[in-house]
N, C-alpha and C positions, 0 to 999 in steps of 0.2 A: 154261689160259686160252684161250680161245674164239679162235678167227683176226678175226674183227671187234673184238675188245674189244683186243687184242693193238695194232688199227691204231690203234684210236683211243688208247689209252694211249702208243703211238709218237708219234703225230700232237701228243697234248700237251706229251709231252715237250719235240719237236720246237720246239713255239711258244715253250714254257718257256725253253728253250734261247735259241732265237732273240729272245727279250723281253730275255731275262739281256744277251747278248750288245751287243744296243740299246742299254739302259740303261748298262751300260760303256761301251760308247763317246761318249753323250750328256755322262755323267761326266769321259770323258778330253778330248771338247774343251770342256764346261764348265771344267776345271781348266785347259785350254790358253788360253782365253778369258780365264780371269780375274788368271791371271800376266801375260797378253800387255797387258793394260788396265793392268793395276799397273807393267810398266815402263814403257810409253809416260807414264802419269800420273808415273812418276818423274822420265823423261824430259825434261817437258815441265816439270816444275816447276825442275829444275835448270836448264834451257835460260832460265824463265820469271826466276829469281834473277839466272842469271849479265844477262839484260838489263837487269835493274833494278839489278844494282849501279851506284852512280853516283859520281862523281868532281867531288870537292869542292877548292877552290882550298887550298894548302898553309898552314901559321900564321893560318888564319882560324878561326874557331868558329861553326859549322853549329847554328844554335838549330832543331830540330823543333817546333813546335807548333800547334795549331790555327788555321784560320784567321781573321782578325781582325774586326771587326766595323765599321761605321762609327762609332758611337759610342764605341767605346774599343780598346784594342790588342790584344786577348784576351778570349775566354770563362773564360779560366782563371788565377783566383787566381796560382797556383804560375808560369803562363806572365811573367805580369805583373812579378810579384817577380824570376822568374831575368833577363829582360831590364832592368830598373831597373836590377840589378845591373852587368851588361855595361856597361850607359851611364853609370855613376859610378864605375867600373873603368875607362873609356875602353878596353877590351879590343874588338879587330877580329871582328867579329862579320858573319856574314848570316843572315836568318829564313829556312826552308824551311818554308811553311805545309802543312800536312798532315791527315791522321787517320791515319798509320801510327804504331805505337805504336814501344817503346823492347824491346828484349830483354825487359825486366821487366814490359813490357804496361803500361807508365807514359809520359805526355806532361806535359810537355816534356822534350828531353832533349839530347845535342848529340852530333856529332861532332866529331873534334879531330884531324885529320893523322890519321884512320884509325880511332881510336880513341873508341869510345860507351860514354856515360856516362849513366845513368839517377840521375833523380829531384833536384827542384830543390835540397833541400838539400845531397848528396853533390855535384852538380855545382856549388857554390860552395865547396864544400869540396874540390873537385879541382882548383878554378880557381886559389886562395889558394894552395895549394903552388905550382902550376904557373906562375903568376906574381910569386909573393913577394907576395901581400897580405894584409893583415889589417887589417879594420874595424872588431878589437873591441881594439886595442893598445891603448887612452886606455881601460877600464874595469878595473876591480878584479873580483876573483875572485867579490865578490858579487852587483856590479852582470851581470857576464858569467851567472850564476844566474836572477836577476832576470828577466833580458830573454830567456834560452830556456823558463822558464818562462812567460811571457807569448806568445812564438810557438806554445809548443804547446798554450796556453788555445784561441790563436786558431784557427792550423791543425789541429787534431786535436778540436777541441769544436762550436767557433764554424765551422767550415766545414762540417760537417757538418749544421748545422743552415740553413744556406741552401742546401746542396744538397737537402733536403727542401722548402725553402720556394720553392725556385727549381720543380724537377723534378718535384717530386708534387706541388704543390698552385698549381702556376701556369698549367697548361691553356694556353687560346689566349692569355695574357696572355703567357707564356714566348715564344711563337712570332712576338709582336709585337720583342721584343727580337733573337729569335736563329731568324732566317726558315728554316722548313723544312715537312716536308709533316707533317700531323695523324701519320703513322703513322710518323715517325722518328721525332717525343715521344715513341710512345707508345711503340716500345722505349725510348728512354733513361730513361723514367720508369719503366718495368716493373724496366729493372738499379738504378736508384738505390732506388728502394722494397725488393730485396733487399739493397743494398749496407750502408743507412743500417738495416736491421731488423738485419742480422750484428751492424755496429757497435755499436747501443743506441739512438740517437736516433729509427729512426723504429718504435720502441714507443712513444712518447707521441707524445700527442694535439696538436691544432695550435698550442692554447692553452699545453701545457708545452710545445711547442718556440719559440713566440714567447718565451717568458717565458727560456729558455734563452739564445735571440739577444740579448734584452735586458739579460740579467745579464752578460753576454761584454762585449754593448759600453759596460755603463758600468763595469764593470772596467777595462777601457782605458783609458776618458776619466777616472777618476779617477785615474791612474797617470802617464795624460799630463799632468793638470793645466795648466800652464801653461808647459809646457818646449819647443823649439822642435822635437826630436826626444825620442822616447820616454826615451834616459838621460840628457838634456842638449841643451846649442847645438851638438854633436857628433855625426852619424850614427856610428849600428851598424847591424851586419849584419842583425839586429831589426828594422829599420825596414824593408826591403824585403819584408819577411815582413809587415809590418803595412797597408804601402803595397798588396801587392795584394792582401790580403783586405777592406781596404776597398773598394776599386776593384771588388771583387765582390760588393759588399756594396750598391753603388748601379746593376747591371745585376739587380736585381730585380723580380718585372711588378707590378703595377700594385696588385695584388691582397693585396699582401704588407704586413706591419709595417712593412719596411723602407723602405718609400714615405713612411708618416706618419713614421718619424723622422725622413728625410731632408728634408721638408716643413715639418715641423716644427723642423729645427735645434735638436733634442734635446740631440741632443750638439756643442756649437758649437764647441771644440777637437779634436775629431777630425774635423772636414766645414774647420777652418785648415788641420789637418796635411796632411788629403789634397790638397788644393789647393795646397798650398806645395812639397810631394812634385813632384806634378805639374807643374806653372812649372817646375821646376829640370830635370826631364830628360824631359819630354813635351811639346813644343811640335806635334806631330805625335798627340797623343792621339785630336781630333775627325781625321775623313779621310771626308768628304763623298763622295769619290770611289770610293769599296771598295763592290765585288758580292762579295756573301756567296753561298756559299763562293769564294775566290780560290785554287789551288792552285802550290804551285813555292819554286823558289828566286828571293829576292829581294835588289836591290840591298844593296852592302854598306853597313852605315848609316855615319854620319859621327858622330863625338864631340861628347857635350851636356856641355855644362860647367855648373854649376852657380853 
């Protein structure tokens, strides 16, 4: 090899080398960079936890749920139902209004002297042992059938279908109920339009889900007939279940079926029931005073007797 060709094949190596060289070390403090990110981000999450754990009064029950609205006590059904409860329980209760979810990515939920408990039916059913109650002692094996039959028409058919008609198909009429900005609808409608397609309901059309809501709620009213509570002159634990899926069933916009039924006094036994529901342990329902959103923990409520 030639003495010039010699240099220059040195000379590449040389860069060769020296580029090799670069690029490793770019690598080892990229790798040093992005461990060094990941603990501080750990860091700073656990530092960010342990501030936010928070410390709740002892034998009282920490209801987590949304915050409330001025026209009625909750955006949500299930919020509505698990507080009714609490108040015909006479159980010492404080609301912490929120959007932070439960373990289970579910609201409403509670704490209890430490201990969180997800999803409103389990947490009536965690309550009942935990304070020795039961609101279905006065029913037979059938009747007890009957009436969880009829909560999961309600809660698992009939909810789903006004969260369609609430979410997807109520635009600015929603926003007039439940104040927020055009582009937070428009994610919650974006999740409920996936949520309600998983489930089944929002593969039909608007018509089959009106007609859906409507066959729900005269199932109801013909069940209720003329009884003072859905089994009798005797609440069940049914009834709270029923209580606030009505109650959700009348923060509907404007735009919806649910306006002409409700207008109409379609169903004139279930528009007594919820009214009579409400008298007994909602004297605090209307709250003229509430800015949506209101965030925190709130005074402990006082016992509604009925």
């Amino acid at each position: 090899m030639e003495p010039r060709e010699r240099c220059l094949t040195e000379k590449q190596e040389g860069i060769s080398s020296s580029c090799y060289h670069r690029k490793k070390t770019m690598s080892q403090w990229t790798i040093a960079v992005g461990v060094g990110l990941i603990t501080a981000s750990g860091l700073l999450y656990i530092i960010f936890r342990q501030k936010k754990k928070k410390i709740y009064p002892e034998n009282v029950i920490i209801l987590h749920q949304f915050p409330r609205i001025r026209e009625a006590p909750n955006i949500s059904p299930f919020a509505i139902k698990l507080e009714t409860f609490l108040r015909m329980a006479k159980l010492p209760y404080q609301v912490e209004y929120t959007f932070e979810m439960s373990p289970k990515h579910k609201i409403p939920w509670i704490t209890y002297n430490g201990e969180v408990v997800s999803d409103s039916q389990f947490i009536i059913e965690y309550l009942n042992k935990k304070f020795n109650l039961n609101f279905n002692s006065h029913l037979t094996d059938e009747q007890r059938s009957i009436a969880r039959a009829m909560q999961k028409m309600l809660e698992e058919n009939l909810y789903w279908g006004l969260v369609r008609l609430r979410w997807v198909y109520g635009n600015s009429y929603t926003r007039k109920i439940i104040p927020m900005l055009a582009y937070q609808y428009w994610l919650i409608k974006r999740r409920c339009q996936r949520s309600t397609y998983s489930q089944g309901i929002g593969r039909h059309t608007l018509a089959e889900v009106n007609q859906i809501v409507m066959d729900d709620l005269k199932a109801l009213s013909d069940f209720l007939g003329k009884k003072k509570f859905l089994m009798g002159d005797e609440l069940c634990e049914t009834d709270f279940a029923i209580f606030g899926m009505i109650a959700y069933s009348r923060q509907m916009p404007e735009n919806c079926i649910l306006k002409e039924i409700i207008d109409d006094d379609v169903f004139p036994n279930i528009t007594a029931y919820f009214e009579r529901m409400k008298s007994m342990y909602w004297p605090d329902w209307f709250d003229p005073t509430v800015k949506f959103p209101t965030f925190g923990l709130q005074p402990q409520k006082s016992h509604f007797t009925s």
